[in-house]
N, C-alpha and C positions, 0 to 999 in steps of 0.2 A: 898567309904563307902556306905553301904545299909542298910536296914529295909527291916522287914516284916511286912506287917500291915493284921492282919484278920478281917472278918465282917463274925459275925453271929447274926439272927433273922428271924423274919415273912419276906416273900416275899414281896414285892413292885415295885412300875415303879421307876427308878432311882437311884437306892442308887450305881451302878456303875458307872456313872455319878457323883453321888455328890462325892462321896471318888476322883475320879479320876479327879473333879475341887478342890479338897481341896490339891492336890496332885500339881496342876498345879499354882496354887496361888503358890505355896512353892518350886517352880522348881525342883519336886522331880518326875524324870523319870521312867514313868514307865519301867521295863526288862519281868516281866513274870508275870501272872495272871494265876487263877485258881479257877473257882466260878462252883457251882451246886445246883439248886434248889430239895430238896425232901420235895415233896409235897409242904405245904405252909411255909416248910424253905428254907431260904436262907442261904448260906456258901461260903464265897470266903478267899481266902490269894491273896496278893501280895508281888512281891517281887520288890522295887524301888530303885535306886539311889539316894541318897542324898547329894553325891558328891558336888554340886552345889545348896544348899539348901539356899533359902532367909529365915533368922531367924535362930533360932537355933533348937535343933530335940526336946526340951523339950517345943517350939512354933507348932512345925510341930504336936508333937508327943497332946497335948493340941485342938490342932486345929480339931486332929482328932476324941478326947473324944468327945468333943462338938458336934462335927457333928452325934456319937452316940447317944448321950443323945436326938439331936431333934429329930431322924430319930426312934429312941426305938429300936435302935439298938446296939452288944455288938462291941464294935471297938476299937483293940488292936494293939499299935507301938510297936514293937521291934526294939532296935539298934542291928545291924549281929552278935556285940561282945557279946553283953548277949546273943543272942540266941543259937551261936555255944558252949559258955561257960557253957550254959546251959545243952546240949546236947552233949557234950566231954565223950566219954568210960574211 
């Protein structure tokens, strides 16, 4: 099983780091990343394993609001099944 998670906002030192220690508390692996700053934004996705997730994805998925909310940043968990269900022709 995987998630996508995205981060969008203002630029800062850290917030790949902290996504990726909130990721680590949750033994949620990362597979692939994809971040670019234009100008003083910030924009990254990932894509993680949650295979082996300590908690459940509605904790992980929580975990990661929060971490939006201090950081004043937008930060969104998708589970792979909404996502592709989303995006099916």
């Amino acid at each position: 099983m995987r998630a996508i998670i995205s981060v969008t906002g203002k630029d800062g030192v850290g917030i790949i780091a902290a996504v990726s220690n909130v990721c680590a508390q949750f033994n949620a692996n990362i597979q692939d990343v994809s971040q670019t700053v234009m100008q003083e934004y910030f924009a990254m996705i990932m894509l993680v394993d949650i295979s082996d997730l300590k908690g459940t994805f509605f904790e992980f998925s929580d975990a990661m609001k929060k971490l939006g909310e201090e950081k004043a940043l937008d930060v969104h968990t998708m589970h792979e099944d909404v996502f592709n269900a989303m995006h099916r022709v």
